[in-house]
C-alpha beads as a LAMMPS data file, in Angstrom:
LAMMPS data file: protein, C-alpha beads

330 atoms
329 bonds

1 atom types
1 bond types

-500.0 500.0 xlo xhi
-500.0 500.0 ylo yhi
-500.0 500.0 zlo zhi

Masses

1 110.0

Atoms # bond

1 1 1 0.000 0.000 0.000
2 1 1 1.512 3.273 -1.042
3 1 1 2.005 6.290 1.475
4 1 1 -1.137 8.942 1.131
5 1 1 0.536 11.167 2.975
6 1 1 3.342 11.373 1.109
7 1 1 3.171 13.314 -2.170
8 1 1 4.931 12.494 -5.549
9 1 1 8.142 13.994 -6.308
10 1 1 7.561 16.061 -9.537
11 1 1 8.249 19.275 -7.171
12 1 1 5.223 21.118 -9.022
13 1 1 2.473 20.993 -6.127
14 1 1 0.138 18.371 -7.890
15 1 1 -0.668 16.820 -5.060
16 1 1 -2.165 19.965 -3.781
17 1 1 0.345 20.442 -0.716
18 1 1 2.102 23.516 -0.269
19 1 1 4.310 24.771 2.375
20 1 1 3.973 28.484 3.558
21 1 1 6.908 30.252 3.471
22 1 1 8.038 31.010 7.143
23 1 1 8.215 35.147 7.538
24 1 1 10.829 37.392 9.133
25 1 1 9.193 40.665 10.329
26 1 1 11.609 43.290 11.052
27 1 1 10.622 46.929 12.086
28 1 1 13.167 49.459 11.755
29 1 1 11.873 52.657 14.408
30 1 1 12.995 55.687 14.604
31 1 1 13.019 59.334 14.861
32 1 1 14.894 61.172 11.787
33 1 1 16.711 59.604 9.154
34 1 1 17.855 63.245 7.794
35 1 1 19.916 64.793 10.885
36 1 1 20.462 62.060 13.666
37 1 1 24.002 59.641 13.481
38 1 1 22.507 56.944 15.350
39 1 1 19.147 56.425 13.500
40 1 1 21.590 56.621 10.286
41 1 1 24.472 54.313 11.456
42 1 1 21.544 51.653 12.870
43 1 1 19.878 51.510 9.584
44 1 1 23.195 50.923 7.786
45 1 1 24.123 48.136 10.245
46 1 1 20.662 46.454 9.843
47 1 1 20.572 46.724 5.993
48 1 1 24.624 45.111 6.440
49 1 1 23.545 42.567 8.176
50 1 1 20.506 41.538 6.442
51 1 1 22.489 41.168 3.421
52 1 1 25.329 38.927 4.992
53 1 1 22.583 36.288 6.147
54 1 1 20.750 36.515 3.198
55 1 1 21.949 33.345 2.102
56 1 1 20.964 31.711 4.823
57 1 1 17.746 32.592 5.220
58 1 1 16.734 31.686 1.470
59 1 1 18.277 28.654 2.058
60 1 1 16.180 28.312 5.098
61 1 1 12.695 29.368 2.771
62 1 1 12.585 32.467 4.828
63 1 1 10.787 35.365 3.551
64 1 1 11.848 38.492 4.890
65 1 1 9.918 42.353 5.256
66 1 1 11.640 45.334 6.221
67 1 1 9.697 47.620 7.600
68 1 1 10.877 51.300 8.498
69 1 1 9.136 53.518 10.408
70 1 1 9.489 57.486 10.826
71 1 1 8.028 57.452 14.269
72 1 1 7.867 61.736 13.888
73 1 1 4.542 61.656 15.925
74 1 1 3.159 61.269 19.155
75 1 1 0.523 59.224 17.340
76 1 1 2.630 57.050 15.344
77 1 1 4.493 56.898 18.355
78 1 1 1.535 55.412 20.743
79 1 1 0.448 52.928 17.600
80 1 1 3.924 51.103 17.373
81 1 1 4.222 51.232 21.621
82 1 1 7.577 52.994 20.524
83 1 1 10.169 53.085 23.594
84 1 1 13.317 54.646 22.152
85 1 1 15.174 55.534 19.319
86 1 1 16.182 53.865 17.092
87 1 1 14.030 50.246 17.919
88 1 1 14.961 47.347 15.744
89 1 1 12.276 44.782 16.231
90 1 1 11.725 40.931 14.624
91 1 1 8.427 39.673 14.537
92 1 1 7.269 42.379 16.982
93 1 1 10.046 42.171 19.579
94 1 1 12.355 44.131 20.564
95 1 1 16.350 42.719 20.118
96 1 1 16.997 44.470 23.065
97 1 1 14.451 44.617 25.900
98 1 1 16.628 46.652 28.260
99 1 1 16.335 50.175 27.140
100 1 1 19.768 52.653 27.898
101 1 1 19.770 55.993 26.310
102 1 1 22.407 58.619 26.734
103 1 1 22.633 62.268 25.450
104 1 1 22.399 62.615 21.757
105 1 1 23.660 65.737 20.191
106 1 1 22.232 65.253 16.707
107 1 1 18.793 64.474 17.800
108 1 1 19.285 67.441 20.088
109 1 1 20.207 70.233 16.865
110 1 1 16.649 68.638 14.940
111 1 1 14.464 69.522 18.064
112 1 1 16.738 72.931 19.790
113 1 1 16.961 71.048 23.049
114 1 1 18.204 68.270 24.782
115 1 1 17.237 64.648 24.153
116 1 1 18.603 61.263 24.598
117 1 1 18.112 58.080 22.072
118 1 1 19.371 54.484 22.708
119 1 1 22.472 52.783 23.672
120 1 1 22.943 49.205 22.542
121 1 1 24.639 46.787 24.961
122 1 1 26.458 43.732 23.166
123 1 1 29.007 41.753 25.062
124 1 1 29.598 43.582 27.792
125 1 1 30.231 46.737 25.210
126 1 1 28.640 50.059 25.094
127 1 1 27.556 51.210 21.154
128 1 1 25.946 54.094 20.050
129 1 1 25.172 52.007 16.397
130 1 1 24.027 48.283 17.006
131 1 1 27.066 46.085 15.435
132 1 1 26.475 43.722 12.892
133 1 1 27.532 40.846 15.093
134 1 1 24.664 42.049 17.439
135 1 1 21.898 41.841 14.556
136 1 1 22.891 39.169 12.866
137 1 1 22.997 36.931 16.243
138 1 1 18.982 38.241 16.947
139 1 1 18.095 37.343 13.436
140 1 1 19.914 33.547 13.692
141 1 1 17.880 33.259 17.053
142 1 1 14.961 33.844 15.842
143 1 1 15.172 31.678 12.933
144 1 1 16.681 28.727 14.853
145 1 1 16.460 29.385 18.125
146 1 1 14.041 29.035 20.863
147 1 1 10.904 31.218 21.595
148 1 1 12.461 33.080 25.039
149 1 1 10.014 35.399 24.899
150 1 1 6.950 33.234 25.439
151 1 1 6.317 34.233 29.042
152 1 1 7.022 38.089 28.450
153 1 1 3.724 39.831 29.669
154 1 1 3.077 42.728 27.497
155 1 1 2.152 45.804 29.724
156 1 1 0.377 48.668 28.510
157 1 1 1.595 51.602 26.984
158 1 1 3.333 54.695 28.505
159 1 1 5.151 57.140 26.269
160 1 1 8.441 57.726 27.749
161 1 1 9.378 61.215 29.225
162 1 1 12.142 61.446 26.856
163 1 1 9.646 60.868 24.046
164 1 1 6.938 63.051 25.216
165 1 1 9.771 65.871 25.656
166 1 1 11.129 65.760 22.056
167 1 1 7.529 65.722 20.492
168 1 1 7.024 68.880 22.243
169 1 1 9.729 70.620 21.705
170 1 1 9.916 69.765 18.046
171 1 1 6.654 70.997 17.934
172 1 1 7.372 74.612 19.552
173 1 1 10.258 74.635 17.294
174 1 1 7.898 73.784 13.961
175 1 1 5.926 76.963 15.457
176 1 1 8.942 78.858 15.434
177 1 1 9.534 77.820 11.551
178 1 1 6.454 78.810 10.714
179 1 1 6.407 82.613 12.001
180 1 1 9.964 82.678 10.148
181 1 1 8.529 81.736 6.948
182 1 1 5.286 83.514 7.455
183 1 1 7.752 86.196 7.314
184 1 1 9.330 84.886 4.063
185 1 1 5.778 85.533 2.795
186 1 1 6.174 81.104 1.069
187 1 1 3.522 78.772 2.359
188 1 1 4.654 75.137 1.646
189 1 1 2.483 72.671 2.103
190 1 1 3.709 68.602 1.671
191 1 1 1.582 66.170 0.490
192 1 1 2.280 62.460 1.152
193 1 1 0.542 59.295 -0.148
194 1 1 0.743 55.475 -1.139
195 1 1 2.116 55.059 -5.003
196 1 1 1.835 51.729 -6.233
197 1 1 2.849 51.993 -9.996
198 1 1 1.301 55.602 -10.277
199 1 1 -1.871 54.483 -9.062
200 1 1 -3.087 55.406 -4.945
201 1 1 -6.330 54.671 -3.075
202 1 1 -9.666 56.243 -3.532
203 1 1 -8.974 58.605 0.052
204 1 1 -6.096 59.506 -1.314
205 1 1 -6.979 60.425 -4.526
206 1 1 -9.622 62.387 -3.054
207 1 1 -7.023 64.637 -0.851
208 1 1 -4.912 65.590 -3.977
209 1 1 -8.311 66.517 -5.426
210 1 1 -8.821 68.869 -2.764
211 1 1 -6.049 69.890 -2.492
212 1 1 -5.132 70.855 -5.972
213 1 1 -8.188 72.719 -5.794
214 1 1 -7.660 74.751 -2.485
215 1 1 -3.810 75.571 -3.469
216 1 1 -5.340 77.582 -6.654
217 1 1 -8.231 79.220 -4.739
218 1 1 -5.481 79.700 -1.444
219 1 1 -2.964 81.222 -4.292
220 1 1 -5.841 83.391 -6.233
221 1 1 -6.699 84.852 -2.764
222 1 1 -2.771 84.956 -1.139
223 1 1 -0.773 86.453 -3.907
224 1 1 -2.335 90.020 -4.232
225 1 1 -1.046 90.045 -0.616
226 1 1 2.660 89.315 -1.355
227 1 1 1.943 85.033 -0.642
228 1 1 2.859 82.490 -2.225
229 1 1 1.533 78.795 -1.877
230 1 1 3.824 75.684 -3.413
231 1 1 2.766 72.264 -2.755
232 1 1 4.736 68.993 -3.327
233 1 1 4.197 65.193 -3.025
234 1 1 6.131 62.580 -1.827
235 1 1 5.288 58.849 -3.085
236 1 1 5.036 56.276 -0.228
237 1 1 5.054 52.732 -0.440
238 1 1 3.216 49.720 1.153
239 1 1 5.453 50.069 4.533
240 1 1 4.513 53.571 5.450
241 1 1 1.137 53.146 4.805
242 1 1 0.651 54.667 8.959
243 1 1 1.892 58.019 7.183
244 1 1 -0.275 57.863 3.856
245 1 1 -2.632 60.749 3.412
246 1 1 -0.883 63.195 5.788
247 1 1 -0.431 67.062 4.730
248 1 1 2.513 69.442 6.157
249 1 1 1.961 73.038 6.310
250 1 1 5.710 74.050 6.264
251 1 1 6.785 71.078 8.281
252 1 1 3.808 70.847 10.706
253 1 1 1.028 68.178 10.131
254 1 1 -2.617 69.057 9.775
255 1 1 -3.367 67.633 13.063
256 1 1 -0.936 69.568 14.932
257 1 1 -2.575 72.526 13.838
258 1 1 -5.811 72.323 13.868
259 1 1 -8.034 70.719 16.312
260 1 1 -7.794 67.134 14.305
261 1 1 -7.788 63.615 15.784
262 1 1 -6.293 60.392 13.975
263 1 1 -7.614 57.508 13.745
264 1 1 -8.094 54.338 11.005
265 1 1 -10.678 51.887 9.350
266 1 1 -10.710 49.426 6.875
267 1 1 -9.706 50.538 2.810
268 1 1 -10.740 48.259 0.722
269 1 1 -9.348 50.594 -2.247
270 1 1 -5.564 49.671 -0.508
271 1 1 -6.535 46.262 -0.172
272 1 1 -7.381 46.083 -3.518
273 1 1 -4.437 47.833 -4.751
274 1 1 -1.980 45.773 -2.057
275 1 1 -3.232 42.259 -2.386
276 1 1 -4.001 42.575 1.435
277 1 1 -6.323 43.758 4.312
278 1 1 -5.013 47.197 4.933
279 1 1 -6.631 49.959 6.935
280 1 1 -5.766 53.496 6.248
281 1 1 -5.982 57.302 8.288
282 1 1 -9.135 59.186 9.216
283 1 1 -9.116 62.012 10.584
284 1 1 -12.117 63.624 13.199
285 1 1 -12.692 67.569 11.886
286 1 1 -15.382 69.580 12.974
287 1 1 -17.464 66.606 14.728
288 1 1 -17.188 64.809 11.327
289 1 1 -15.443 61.809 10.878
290 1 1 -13.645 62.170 6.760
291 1 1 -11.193 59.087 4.662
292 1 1 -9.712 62.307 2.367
293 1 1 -8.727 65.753 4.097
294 1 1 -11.660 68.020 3.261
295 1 1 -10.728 71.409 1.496
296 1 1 -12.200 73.300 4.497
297 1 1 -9.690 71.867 6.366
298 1 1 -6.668 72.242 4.457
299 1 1 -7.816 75.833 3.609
300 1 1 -8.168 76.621 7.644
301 1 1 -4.743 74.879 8.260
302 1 1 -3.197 77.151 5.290
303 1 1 -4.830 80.494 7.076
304 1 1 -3.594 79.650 10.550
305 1 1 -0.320 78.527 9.752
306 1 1 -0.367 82.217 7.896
307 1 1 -2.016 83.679 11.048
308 1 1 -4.627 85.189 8.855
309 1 1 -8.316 85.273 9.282
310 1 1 -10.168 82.894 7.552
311 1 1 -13.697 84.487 7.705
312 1 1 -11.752 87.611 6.198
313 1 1 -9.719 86.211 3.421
314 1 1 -12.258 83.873 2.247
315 1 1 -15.020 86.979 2.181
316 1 1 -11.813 89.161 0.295
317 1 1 -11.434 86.472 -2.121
318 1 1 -15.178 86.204 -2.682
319 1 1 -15.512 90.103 -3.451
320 1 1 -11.822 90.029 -5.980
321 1 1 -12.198 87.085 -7.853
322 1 1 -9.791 88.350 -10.822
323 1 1 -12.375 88.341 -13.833
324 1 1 -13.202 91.916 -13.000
325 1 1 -16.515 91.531 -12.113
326 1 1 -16.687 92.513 -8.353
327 1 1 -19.345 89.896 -7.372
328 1 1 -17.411 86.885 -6.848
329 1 1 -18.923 84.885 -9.840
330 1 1 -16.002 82.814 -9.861

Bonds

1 1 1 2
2 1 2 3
3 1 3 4
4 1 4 5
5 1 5 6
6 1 6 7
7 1 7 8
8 1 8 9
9 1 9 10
10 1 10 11
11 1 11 12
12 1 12 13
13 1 13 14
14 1 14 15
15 1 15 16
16 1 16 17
17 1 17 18
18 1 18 19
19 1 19 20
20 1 20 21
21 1 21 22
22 1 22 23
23 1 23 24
24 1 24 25
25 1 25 26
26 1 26 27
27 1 27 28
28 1 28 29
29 1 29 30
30 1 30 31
31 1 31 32
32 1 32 33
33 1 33 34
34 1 34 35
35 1 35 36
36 1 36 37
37 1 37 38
38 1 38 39
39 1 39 40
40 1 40 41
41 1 41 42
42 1 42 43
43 1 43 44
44 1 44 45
45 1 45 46
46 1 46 47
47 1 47 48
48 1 48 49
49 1 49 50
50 1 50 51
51 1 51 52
52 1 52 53
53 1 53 54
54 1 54 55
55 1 55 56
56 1 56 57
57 1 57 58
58 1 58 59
59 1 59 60
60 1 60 61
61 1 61 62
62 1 62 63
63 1 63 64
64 1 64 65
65 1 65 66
66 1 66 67
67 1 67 68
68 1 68 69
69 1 69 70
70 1 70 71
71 1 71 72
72 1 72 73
73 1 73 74
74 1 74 75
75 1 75 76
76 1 76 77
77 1 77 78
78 1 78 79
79 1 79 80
80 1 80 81
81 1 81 82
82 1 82 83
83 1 83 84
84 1 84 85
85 1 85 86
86 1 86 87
87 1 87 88
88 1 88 89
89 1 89 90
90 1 90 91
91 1 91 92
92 1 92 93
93 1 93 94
94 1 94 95
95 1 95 96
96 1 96 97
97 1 97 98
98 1 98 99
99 1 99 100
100 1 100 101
101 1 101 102
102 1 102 103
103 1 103 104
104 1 104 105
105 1 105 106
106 1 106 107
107 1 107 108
108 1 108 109
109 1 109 110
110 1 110 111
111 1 111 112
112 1 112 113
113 1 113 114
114 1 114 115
115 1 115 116
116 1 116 117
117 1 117 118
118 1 118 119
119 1 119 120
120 1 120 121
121 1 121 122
122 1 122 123
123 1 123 124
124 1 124 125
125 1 125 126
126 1 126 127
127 1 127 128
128 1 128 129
129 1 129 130
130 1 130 131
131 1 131 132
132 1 132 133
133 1 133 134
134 1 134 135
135 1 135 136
136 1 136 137
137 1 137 138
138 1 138 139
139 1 139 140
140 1 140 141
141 1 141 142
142 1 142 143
143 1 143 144
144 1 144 145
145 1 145 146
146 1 146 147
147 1 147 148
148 1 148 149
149 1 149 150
150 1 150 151
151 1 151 152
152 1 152 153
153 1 153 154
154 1 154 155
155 1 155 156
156 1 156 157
157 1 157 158
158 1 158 159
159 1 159 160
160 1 160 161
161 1 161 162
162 1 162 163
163 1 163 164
164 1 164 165
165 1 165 166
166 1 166 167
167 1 167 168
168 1 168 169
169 1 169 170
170 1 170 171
171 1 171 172
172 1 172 173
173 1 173 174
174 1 174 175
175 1 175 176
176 1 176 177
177 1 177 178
178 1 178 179
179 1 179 180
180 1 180 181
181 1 181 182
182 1 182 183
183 1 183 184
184 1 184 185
185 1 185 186
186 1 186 187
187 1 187 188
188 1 188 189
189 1 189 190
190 1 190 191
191 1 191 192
192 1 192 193
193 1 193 194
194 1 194 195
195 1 195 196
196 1 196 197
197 1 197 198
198 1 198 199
199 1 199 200
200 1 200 201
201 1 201 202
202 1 202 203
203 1 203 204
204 1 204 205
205 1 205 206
206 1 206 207
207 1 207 208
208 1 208 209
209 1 209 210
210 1 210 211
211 1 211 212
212 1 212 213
213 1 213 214
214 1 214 215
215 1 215 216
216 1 216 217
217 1 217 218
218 1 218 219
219 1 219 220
220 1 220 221
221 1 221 222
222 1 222 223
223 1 223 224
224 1 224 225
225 1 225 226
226 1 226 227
227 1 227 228
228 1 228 229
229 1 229 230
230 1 230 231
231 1 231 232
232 1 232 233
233 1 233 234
234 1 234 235
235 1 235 236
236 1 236 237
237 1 237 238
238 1 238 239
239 1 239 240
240 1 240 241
241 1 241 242
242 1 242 243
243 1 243 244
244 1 244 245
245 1 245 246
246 1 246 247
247 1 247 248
248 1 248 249
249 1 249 250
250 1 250 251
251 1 251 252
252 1 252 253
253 1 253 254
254 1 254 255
255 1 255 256
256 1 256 257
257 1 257 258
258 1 258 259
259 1 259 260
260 1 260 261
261 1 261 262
262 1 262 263
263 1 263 264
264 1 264 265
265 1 265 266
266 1 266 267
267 1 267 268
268 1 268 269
269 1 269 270
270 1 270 271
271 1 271 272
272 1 272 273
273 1 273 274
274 1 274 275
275 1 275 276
276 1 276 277
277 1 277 278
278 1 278 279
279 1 279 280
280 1 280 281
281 1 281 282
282 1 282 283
283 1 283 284
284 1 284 285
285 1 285 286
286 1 286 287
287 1 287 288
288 1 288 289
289 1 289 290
290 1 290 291
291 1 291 292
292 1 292 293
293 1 293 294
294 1 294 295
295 1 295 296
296 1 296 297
297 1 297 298
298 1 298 299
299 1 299 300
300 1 300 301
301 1 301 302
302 1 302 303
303 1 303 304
304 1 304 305
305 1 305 306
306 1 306 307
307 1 307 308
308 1 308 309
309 1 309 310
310 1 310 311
311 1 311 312
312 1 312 313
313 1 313 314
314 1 314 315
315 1 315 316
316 1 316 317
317 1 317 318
318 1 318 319
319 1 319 320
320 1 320 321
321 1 321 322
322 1 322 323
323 1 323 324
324 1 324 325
325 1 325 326
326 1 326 327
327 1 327 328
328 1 328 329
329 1 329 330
């Protein structure tokens, strides 16, 4: 009698057994890519190491996803439970559960104060960038090793002082940038979004909509007044979806200046476009709960961040609409 549960040997699945491929989640955290050493230096090491054991794990069928993350608010911050920066995670845990942190000068010129980010500890050795020794040796363990984590109790989340400190100061400081270029009479607003092969998601879609709209009307209305409004986008992919369909008004989000709260649902327009269940921003405005960013609210944002009145401007623009006809048929 043959084996059933054995299947035949042609290697093309016609027995209609298939072996998942085992994954490798790793989670690069951090706070700026652009100014601090350490959050530099730590990606460098990671993307080292993952290509020394790359070998290894392919041998081992091991797919692996990078994931980084620019935890640059408090938000983001509370969603991934972030401790310190940089955090380099595998499958959701941390390679180094003891958190050290010592002063850290670069991190300190982005926000104008003080603030510390982490210290890795590796054989007895203090590092300011994890080595690729350290990394590699996590990875390997989790592969082959044993689950030591098992009996970890998660606890909930409290932001760390030194967290909660450089969110608010980098915050004061983004106010400071904005009277500064209030004065430089340039409103920039940033608009970033998910790009798979040109295409993005209905809410998305919907925010570059308004938006393109509300930069012409904001521009029509501004430049008579010596104001100028320039808007760019920046192209996201799949593993920053938490920062799709966010606007900057010259480096500040929408939600840290107006009275906005974040929050998420289910997209079926990214799941469609992704292959996967994916939920995606909204955002609470007015009592109403919106997918896109309405124009009302991008226009407010633009007028604060100016430190103009709204009510004013938007009755100036109604009685100058530019066609010469004094009634605002335009």
């Amino acid at each position: 009698m043959s084996d059933q549960s054995q299947c035949c040997s042609c290697g093309n699945d016609c027995c209609g057994t298939s072996i998942e491929k085992r994954k490798l989640v790793i989670d690069f955290l951090f706070l700026d890519l652009s100014v601090c050493t350490r959050c530099q230096g730590t990606e460098n090491s990671l993307e080292e190491s993952l290509d020394e054991v790359a070998k290894v794990l392919q041998a081992a069928d091991i797919e692996v996803r990078l994931n980084k993350v620019n935890v640059n608010t408090k938000e983001l911050a509370e969603q991934y439970k972030f401790i310190s920066s940089p955090t380099i995670r595998i499958n959701g845990k941390d390679i180094q559960m003891d958190v050290k942190e010592s002063l850290c000068e670069s991190c300190g010129d982005l926000c104008g104060d003080e603030v510390d980010c982490r210290v890795w500890l590796y054989n007895g050795q203090e590092y300011t960038i994890p080595p690729k020794a350290m990394i590699i040796e996590a990875i390997l363990k989790n592969v082959y090793g044993a689950n030591c984590d098992e009996n970890i109790i998660e606890q909930d989340y409290v932001m760390p002082e030194n967290l909660v400190h450089f969110y608010n100061v980098t915050a004061n400081k983004n106010k400071i940038n904005l009277k500064e270029d209030i004065k430089m009479k340039t409103l920039k607003i940033e608009w970033r979004h998910l790009d798979v092969e040109g295409e993005t998601c209905d809410r998305c879609y919907d925010t570059g909509e308004n938006l393109e709209h509300e930069v012409k009307r904001l521009n029509r209305a501004l430049q008579p007044k010596g104001i100028t409004v320039e808007w760019s986008e920046i192209k996201l992919d799949d593993t920053q979806i938490p920062q799709s369909n966010t606007v900057f008004f010259n480096g500040a989000a929408i939600e840290d200046v107006l009275d906005i709260k974040i929050s998420e649902n289910y997209c079926q327009s990214c799941t469609d476009l992704l292959g996967k269940k994916t939920y995606c921003r909204t955002i609470l405005f007015e009592g109403e709960e919106y997918e896109d960013i309405p124009a009302k609210a991008i226009r407010k944002a633009a007028y604060k961040v100016l430190g103009i009145d709204d009510e004013k401007s938007e009755k100036s623009e109604d009685s100058d609409c530019g066609c010469g006809c004094s009634g605002g048929c335009c």
